[in-house]
N, C-alpha and C positions, 0 to 999 in steps of 0.2 A: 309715149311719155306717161300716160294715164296708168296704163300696166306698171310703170316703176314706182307710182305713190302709192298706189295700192300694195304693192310686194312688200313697201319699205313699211309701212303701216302694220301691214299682219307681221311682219316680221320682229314687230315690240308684242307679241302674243307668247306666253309662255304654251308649255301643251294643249295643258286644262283648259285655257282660255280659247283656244284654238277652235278646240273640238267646240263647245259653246256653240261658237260664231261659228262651225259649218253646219251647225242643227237648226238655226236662226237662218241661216240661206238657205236650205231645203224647204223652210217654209216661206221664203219672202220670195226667192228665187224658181220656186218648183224645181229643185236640180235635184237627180236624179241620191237615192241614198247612198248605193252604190260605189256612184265615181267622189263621193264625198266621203264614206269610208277609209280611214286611216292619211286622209289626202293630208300635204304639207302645205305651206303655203303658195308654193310655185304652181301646185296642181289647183289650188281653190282661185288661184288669180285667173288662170288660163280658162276654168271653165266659166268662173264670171263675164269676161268678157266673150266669150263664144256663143253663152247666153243670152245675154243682156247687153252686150255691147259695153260702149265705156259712159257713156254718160248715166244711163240705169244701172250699171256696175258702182259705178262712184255713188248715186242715191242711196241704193241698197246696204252698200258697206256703214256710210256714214249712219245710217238707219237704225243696222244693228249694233254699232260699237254705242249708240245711245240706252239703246235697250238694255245691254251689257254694262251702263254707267260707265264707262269709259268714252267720260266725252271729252279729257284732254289730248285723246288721239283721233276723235272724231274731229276737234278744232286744227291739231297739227296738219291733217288729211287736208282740211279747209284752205288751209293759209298756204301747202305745199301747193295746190292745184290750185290759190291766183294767182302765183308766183308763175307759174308754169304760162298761164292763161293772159296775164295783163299786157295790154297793149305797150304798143313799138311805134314810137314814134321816131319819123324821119324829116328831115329839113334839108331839100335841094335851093340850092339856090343859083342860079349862072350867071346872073347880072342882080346891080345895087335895084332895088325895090322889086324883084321879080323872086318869088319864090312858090317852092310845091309841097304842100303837108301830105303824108303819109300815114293812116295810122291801121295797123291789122290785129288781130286777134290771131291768138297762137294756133297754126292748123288751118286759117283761114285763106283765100285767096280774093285778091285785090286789083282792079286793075290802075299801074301804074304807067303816069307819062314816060316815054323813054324818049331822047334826045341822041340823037345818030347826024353823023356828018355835020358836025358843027365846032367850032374850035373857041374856046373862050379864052378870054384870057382875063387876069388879072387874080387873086386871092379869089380859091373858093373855101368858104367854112361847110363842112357836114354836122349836124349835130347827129348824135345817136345818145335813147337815154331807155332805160329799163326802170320800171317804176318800180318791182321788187326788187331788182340785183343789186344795189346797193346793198341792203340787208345782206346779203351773201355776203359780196364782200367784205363787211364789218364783220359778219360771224367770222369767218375766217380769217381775218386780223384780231380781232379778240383771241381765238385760239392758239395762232402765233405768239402774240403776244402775253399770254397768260402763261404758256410754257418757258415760255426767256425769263418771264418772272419767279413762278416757280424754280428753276434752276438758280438763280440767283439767290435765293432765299436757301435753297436746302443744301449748295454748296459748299459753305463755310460753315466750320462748328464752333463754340465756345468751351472752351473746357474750363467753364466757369469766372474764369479774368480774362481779358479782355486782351491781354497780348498773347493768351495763348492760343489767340484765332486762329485758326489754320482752314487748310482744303480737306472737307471731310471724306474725299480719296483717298487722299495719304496719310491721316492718321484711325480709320475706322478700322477696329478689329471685328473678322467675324464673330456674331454671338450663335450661340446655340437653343436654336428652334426646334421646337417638337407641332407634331400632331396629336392636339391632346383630345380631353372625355371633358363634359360637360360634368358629370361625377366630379372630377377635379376640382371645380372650384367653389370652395367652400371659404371659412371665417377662420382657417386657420394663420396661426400669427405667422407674419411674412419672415421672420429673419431664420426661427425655428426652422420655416418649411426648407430652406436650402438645406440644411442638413442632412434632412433624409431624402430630399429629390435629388441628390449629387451621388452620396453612397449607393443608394438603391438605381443600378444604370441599368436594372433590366426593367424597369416600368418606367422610363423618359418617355417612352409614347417614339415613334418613326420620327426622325428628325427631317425637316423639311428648309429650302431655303425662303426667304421671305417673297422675294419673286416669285416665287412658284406658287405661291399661295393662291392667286383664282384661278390660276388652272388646276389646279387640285380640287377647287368649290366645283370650276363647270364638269370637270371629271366624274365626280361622286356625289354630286347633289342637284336638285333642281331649285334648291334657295340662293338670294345672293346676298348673303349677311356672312361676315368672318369677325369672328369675336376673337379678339389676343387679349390675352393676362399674363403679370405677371408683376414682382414684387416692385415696391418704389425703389425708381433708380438702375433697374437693371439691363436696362435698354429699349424698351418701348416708343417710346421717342422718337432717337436716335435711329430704329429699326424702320419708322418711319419716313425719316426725312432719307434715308440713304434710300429706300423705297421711292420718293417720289426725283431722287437725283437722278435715279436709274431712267427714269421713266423720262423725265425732261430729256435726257441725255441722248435719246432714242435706245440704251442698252436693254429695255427690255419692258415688259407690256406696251407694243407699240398698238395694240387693240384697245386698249384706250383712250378715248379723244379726250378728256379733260380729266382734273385729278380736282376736285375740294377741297382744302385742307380746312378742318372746323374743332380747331381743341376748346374742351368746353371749361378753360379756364377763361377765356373771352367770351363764351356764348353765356356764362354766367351775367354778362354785362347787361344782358338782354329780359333779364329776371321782372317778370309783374306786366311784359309785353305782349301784343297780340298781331303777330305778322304771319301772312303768306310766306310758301317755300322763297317765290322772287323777291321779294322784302328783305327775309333774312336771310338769302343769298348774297344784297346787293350791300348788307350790311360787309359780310366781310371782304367782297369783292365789287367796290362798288364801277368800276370798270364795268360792269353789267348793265349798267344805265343809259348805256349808249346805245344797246342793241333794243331792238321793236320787240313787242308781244310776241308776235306771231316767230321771232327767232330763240328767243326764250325757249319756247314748248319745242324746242331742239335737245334742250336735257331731257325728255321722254325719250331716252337711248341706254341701249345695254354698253355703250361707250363712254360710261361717265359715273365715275367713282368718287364715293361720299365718305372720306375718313373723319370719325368724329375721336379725335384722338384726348384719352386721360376723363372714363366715364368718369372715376372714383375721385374727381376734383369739382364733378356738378354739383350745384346748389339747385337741381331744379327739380321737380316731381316727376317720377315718369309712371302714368297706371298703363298698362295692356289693357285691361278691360274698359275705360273708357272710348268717350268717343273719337273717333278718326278722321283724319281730313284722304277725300277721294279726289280734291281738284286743286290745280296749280296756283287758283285764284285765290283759293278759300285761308279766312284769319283763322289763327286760336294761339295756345300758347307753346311755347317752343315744346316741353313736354311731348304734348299731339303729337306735335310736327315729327317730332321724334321715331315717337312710335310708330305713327303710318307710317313711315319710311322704312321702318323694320318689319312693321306687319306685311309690306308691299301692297301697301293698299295708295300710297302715293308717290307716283314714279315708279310702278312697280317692277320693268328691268332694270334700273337706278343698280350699281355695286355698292355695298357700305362695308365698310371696316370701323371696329369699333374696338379700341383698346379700351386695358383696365389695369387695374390692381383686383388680386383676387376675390377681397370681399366685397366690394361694388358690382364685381361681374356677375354675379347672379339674381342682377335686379332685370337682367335681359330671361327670358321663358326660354329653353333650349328648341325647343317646336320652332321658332325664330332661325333660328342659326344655321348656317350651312357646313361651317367648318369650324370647329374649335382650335386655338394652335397656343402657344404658351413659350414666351419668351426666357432662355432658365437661364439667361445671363455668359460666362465665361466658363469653358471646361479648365479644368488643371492646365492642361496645355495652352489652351488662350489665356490664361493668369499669365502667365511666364510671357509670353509673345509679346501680350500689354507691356510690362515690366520693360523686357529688352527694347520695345520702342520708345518707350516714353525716360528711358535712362540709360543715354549713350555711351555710359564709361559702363563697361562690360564687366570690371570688378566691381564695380557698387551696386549694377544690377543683380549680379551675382548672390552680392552677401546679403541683400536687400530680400531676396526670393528665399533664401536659407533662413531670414531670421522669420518670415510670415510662416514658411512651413513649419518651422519651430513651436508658433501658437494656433492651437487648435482653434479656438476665436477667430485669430486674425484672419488665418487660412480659408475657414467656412465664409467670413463675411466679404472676404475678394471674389466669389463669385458676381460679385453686384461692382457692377464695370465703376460705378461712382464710388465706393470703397478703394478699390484697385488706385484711383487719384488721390484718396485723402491719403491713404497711405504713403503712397508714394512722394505724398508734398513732405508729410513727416519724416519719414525717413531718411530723403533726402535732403533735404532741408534743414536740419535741425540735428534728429540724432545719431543719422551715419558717422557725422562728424566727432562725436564721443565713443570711447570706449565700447565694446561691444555688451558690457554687462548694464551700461545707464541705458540700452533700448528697451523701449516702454514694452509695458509686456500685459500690461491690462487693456478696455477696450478703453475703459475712462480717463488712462493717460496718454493713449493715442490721440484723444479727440481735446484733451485739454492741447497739448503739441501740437495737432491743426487748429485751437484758434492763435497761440499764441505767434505760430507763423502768418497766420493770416494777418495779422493786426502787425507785426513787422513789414510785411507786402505793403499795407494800406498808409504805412507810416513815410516808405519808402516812395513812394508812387503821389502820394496826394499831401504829405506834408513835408515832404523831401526833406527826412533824417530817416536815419537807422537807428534803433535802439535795442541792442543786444541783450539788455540788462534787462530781465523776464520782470520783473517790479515797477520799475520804472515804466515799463511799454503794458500791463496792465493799465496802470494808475494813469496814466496818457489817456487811455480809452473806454476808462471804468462807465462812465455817462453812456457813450454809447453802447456798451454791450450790458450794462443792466436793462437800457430801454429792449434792446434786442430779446433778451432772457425772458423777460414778461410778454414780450409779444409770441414769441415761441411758446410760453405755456399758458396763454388763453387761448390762443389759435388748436393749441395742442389739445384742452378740455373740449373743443369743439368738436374735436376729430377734423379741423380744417387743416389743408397741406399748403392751398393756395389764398393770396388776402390781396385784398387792395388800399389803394391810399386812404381809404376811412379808417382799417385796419390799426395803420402803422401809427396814424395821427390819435387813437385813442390810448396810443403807448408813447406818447410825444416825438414819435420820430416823424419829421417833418422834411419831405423830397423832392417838394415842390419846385425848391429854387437850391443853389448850389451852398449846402451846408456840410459839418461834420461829420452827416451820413453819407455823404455820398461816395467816400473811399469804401465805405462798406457796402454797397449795393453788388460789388462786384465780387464783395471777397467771400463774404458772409450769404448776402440776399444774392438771389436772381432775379432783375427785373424786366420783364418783356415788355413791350409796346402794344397793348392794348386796341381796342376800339373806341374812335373818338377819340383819341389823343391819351387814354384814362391808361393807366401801368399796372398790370398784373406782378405780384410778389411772391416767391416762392425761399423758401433757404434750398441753398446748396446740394442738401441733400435733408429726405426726413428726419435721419441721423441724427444732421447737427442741430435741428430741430427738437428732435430729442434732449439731444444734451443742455444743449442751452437752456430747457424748460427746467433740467431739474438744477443747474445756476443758478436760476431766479428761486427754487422750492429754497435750497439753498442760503442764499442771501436770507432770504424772506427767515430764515428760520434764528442764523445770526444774528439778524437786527429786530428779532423780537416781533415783526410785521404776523402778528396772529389773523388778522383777517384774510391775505391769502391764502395762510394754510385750511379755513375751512372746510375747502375741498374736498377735502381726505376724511373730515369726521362728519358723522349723521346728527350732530347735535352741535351747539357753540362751544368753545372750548379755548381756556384762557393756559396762558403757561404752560406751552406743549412743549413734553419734550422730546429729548430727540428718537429716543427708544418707539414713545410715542406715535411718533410722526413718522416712523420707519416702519411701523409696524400694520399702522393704519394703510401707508401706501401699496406695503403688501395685498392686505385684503382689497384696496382697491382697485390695485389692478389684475386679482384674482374673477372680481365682480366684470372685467370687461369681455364682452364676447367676442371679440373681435381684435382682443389684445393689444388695443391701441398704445397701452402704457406701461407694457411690458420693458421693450429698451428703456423708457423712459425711469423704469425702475432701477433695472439695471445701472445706469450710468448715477441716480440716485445715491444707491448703494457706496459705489465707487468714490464721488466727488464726498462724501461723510466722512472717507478716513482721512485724518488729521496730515499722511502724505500728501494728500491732494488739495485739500487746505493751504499747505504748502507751496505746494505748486501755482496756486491763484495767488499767492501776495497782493497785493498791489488793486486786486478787483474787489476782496472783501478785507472789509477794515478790521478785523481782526480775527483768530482762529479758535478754534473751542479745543479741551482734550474731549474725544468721542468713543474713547476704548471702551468705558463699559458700556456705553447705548448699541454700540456696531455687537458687543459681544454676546448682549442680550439677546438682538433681533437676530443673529446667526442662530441661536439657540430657538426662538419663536420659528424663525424657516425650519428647521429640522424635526420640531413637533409639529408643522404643520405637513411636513412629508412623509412625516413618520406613523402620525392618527387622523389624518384626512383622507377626504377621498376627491382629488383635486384630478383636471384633467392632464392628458400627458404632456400639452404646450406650457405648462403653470408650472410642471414638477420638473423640465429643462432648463424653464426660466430662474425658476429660484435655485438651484446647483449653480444657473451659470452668476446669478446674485453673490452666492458665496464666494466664487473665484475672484469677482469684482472686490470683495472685501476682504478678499485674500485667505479666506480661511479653506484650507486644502484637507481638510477631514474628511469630510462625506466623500471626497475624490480619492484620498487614499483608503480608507473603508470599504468600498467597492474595488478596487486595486488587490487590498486580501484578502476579499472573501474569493474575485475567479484567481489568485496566486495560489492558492490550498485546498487541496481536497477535504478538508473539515469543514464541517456543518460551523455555518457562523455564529450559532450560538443564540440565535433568532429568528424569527420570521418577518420579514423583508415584509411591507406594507405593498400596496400598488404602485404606490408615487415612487417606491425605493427601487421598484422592480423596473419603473420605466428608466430613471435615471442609469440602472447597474446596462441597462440593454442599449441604453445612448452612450454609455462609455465604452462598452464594446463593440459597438459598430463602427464609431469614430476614432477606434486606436486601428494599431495594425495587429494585434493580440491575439491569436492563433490558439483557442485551447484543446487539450486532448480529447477532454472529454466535459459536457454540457450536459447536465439534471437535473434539472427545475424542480423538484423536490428538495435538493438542498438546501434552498434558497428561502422557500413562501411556502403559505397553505394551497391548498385544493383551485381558489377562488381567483388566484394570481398565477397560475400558469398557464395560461393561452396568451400574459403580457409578454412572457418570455419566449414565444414564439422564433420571434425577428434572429435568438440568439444562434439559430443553425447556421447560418452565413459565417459567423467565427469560431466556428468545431470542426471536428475531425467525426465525432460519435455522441451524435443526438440521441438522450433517452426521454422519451417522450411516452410512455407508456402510463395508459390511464390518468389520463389528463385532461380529459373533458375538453378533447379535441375535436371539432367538427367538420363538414365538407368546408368551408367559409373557412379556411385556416389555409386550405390544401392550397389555395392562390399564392399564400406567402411563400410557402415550402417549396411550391413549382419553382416558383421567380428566383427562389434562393439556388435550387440544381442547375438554371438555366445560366446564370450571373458566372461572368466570367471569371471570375474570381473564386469560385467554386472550392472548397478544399473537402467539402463531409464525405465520408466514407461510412456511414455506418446510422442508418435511421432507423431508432423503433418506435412506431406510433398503435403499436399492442393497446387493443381493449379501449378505443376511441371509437365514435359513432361518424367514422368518415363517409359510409355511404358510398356507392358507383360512382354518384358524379364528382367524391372527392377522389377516388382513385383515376377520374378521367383527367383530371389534372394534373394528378402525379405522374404518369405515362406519357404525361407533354414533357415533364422536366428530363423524365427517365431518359427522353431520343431526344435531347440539347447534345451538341457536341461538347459541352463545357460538365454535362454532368460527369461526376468522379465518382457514382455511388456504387459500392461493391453489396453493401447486404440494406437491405429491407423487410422489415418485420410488420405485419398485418393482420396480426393474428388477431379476429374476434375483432373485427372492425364494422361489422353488417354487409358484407360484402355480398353479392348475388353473381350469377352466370355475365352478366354486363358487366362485370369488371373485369372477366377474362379476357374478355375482346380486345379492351382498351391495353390491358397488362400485355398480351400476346404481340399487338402491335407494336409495343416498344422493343418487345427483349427480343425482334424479326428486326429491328433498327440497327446498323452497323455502328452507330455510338454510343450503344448500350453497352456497359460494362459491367452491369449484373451480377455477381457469382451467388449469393444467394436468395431465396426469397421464402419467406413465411407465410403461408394463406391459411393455417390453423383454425379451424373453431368458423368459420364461416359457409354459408349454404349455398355452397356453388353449383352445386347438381351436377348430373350427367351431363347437361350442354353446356354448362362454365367447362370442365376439365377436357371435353372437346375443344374447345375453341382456346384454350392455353395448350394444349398440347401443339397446335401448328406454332405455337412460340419455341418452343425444345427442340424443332427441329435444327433452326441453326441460329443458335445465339449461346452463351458462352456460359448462362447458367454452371453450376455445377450440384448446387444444393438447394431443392424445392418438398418444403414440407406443407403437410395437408392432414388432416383431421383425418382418424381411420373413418371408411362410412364406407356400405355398401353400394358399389355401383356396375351396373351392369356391362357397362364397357370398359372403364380402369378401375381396380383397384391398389391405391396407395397405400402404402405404409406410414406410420409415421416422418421415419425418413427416405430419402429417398434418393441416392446420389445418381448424379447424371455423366460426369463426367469418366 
């Protein structure tokens, strides 16, 4: 038995640590260096005891896992082996007052009475009792039991109201997982980013399924950290709990013994405290109270995964370079606690999974992580599948799926599974039932139409009437959704997503006991069950969190309320108006890095024009005319994309601003400049160049021909890069193109969607390693490229190589190629030349030069 706590002991030793501890027994042990070389741990147990026997074995070991600071596997060792060791007691008894005590030590021998030829009669009782096996037992009904609960919990989903419970079997759609780059994640603004991580499908990164996720870490990594990101709302969560259904369910990771579930919109709860890992374990599980110490240091196993689910909702500091906790025992603050769990410096086989939203994920060091993976929401075909599940009449699904692809808007933001619902409560709910031309087509009259269904649900549900009349069912619920509005936009200055009851109560909304809000907890709010009894608050989505903030900007602006709108100015400011106030909010959410208040401007824009005024009745006591403020700040946007130098997330957001206030100018002025081969009579700024390249990406617009000189100066064509993905015949020539560009170009031949025919990147400083790139897209089965031009690009003999190998590729369709004015020498035109042997070339030209093995011509036909 000694051999098995031993085995089970080294077998919590990663390599590193391994080896250590057999260099630490060649000197406590004298064993040999030899038979300790490369040993594993089967081979270091067998010689320990062959050695040293078992009881010097067991000294030794515990010995050096001290010296090694790993003494919580030197106490596990401790506590495993008096489990094993603690006496047995036995109680015979064969007659009233006559009895015989028993008691051995494990391994030991005893000698006991034995009673032969004798016949008793009456009640005999045996007692038998194990002084540690209890402890067993209980661990193993905890673990029982801890999975029956788990499955209970992660079975059932809300889709946000409460009768839309259901079995999250039968309504979960698969989402679409990638294996991503720590590269990836950066501060870019979330709604933006689906745009170009949907279009652009040759850089999704391997798509993986969620299950499979540690077997992919123990595959290719020796860490056990998996970091997931991915925008609010797009399934993280959800990707979660169907993860740990699976796992209760026995369907899959059945190598893991226990799962944690620790979102740190509750572990917020814990803010300004100083607990052990067992402490704040027993916080969220306190079911753990029951088990002893020595069963506890049972989590020291690679069977027991730590999900700390929703970083980008912590309120809590997290340094890496501070100090760390090495013991099961030891206080500090959740922070620490944090970290050594990631450093692996406590529990160091411990599994963690750590989701995020993008810009909190890189408050984790990537040196940490084992695996990157990135949650990107719903493909086009999982839009649709959502759709037909969640709207059973097949015609309305139908026309419902027609009118989103219709908006470019709507269509991008259905990749985020929680959009996919708003939408669909709208559409079905409300505007299907009108005329096909009354369906809202902005983003700000979508989400006005999900609150005003929402407040009909809550009217219907908890005050049992209906009111159909959009005015009336406002002005019913005006109180509460101004409280709501203001709480959305302090929470929102905060950058907070998640609040609690002190929160709501500083905005008078009161949840304590059964009031006027509570119809809205469900429709509006999400509210979770906390620790302690205390309730976690989220809105529905960040979305309508958004919107409702700029409601309250709104109001506030109607009723004259000048003290909230400070915000937006650097100075006090009395009598703002609306120009004003639009204008300001521009540059303030130009000032965000992190784009917090990007949508938030957006739907701004939107709720200003005097239609949507309209639309609220009943919630603002009166409406203003706002055409010429909306007219002016459309004109402020356009000088500020026109002579700024703004980043490319800012120059998306303010184009999609103007859509929001309906002014389709700057969309159809990029619409004529790629409709006509005429110079537009300008030069296009940077900001003008990113929007002309987001409108061509995101139509379906095929043009013949692409020349970024038509467009811009010198300074702004490496912006228009991206545009080879929508041509037939890229001229890119002398454009201050580099190897750093050739990535995009690759990605662009390899994309299946492929249509270019025809690239010149003439008189560009792309360098070997940018043609080694090129030569990956060259051999894609999806490239379509017939000629390529290179001429005077710095090219060397090492690009022959790479070139040679593609046009020997059977999906090279190649016919001509330009290597003019470059120094390829006599071993370049060797090692292109085994390319000509068989590949479909027909015209290969080349700078005349002397060479002593080929000499070319200018031209040169092959075929």
């Amino acid at each position: 038995m000694t051999s098995e706590q031993l085995l089970e002991t080294l077998d919590a030793l990663d390599r590193e640590k391994l080896k250590r501890f057999n260099w630490h027994l060649k000197q406590d042990a004298h064993a040999s260096a030899v038979d300790l070389e490369n040993a594993d741990t089967v081979v270091t147990v067998d010689l320990m005891m062959a050695c040293c026997g078992p009881e010097r074995a067991v000294k030794i070991t515990l010995n050096i896992l001290r010296k090694m600071k790993l003494n919580h596997l030197a106490e596990d060792l401790e506590n495993k082996l008096k489990v094993h060791n603690s006496p047995v007691q036995m109680r015979s008894s064969a007659q009233a007052g006559v009895s015989v005590d028993v008691s051995a030590e494990t391994g030991a021998s005893v000698n006991v009475p034995v009673l032969t030829g004798n016949t008793i009669t009456g009640p005999v009782t045996i007692y038998g009792s194990h002084a540690a096996g209890n402890e067993f037992l209980r661990l193993k009904k905890f673990l029982e039991t801890h999975k029956t609960n788990m499955k209970k919990k992660a079975e059932h989903i809300f889709e946000n109201i409460k009768e839309n419970k259901g079995r999250l079997n039968d309504v979960f759609t698969e989402l679409f997982i990638t294996e991503g780059d720590f590269e990836d994640v950066n501060q870019e603004h979330e709604i933006l980013k689906i745009d170009v991580a949907f279009k652009n499908k040759t850089t999704q990164g391997k798509p993986i399924k969620c299950n499979d996720m540690f077997s992919l870490l123990r595959e290719n990594s020796d860490k056990n950290i998996v970091l997931t990101k991915g925008i609010a709302g797009i399934g993280k969560t959800v990707s979660v709990q169907k993860f740990i259904l699976d796992w209760a369910e026995g369907k899959a990771n059945q190598n893991i013994d226990c799962v944690f579930l620790l979102p740190f919109r509750e572990i917020n709860m814990l803010k300004d405290r100083e607990v052990n890992l067992h402490e704040f374990l027993q916080v969220f599980y306190p079911e753990l109270k029951e088990l002893e110490k020595s069963i506890k240091l049972k989590l020291n196993s690679k069977c027991n995964l730590f999900i700390f689910d929703g970083l980008d909702e912590s309120r809590h500091f997290f340094n890496f370079k501070s100090g760390i906790l090495l013991s099961f025992e030891e206080k500090s603050s959740v922070g620490v606690l944090f970290t050594s769990l990631l450093k692996g410096k406590l529990l160091p086989s411990a599994l963690v999974w750590v989701t995020s939203r993008p810009a909190a994920a890189n408050q984790i060091p990537p040196q940490y992580v084992g695996l990157f993976t990135e949650v990107r929401g719903f493909t086009d075909e999982q839009k649709e599948e959502y759709f037909r599940k969640r709207i059973t009449d097949e015609t309305q699904a139908s026309r419902i799926i027609s009118h989103i692809k219709s908006s470019h808007c709507l269509y991008i933001m259905c990749h985020i599974p929680v959009f996919c619902w708003i939408t669909a409560t709208v559409l079905q709910n409300f505007l299907i039932k009108n005329s096909a031309e009354n369906i809202s087509t902005t983003l700000t009259e979508m989400y006005i139409h999900f609150l005003l269904v929402q407040m009909n649900m809550k009217n219907q549900k908890y005050d049992e009437q209906e009111e159909r009349q959009r005015t009336k069912l406002l002005h019913s619920n005006r109180e509460i959704i101004w409280r709501l509005a203001k709480l959305a936009f302090e929470q929102l200055k905060k950058e907070n997503i998640v609040f609690y009851e002190e929160d709501l109560e500083e905005c008078g909304i009161d949840v304590s006991k059964d009031t006027e809000f509570t119809g809205m907890i469900t429709e509006i709010l999400k509210m979770e069950d906390g620790l302690h009894e205390m309730k976690v608050f989220c809105f529905v989505h960040l979305s309508v969190q958004e919107f409702l903030a700029a409601v309250h900007v709104l109001l506030c602006y109607l009723n004259k309320n000048m003290q909230e709108l400070q915000f937006f100015f650097d100075k006090p400011k009395e009598n703002i108006t609306l120009q004003e106030l639009l204008q300001k909010a521009v540059d303030k959410a130009m000032q965000s890095e992190r784009g917090h208040l990007d949508l938030f401007l957006r739907f701004l824009m939107g709720i200003s024009l005097e239609s949507s005024q309209n639309l609220l009745q009943g919630l603002i006591t009166h409406t203003e005319d706002t055409t010429e403020g909306i007219t002016k700040t459309a004109e402020y946007i356009k000088r500020v994309q026109d002579g700024y130098f703004i980043s490319d997330e800012a120059s998306v957001n303010l184009f999609y601003c103007l859509l929001e206030i309906k002014d389709h100018s700057l969309y159809e002025e990029i619409q004529r400049y790629l409709g006509s081969d005429a110079h537009p009579g300008r030069e296009l700024s940077s900001s003008m160049c990113t929007i002309l390249i987001y409108i061509l990406l995101m139509s379906d617009k095929m043009l013949d021909e692409f020349n970024p000189k038509r467009f811009t100066s010198s300074s702004n064509y490496t912006r228009l890069v991206p545009a080879v993905r929508c041509c037939r015949k890229a001229l890119f020539n002398g454009c201050d193109l580099s190897d750093q560009h050739c990535e995009s170009l690759c990605s662009a031949l390899q994309s299946s969607n492929s249509y270019l025919r025809e690239l010149d990147l003439s008189n560009n400083h792309l360098k070997d390693s940018g043609v080694t790139l090129l030569s990956a897209g060259l051999k894609s089965s999806h490239c379509q490229l017939n000629i390529l031009r290179l001429c005077q690009c710095n090219l060397t003999a090492q690009s022959c190589e790479s070139l040679s190998l593609a046009l020997q590729s059977s999906n090279s369709v190649l016919r001509e190629l330009d290597l003019s004015n470059n120094d390829l020498q006599d071993s370049g035109v060797k090692l292109l030349s085994d390319g000509l042997k068989s590949c479909k070339l027909e015209i290969l030209r080349f700078e005349f030069q002397v060479l002593p093995f080929f000499c070319f011509i200018s031209c040169f036909p092959l075929s």
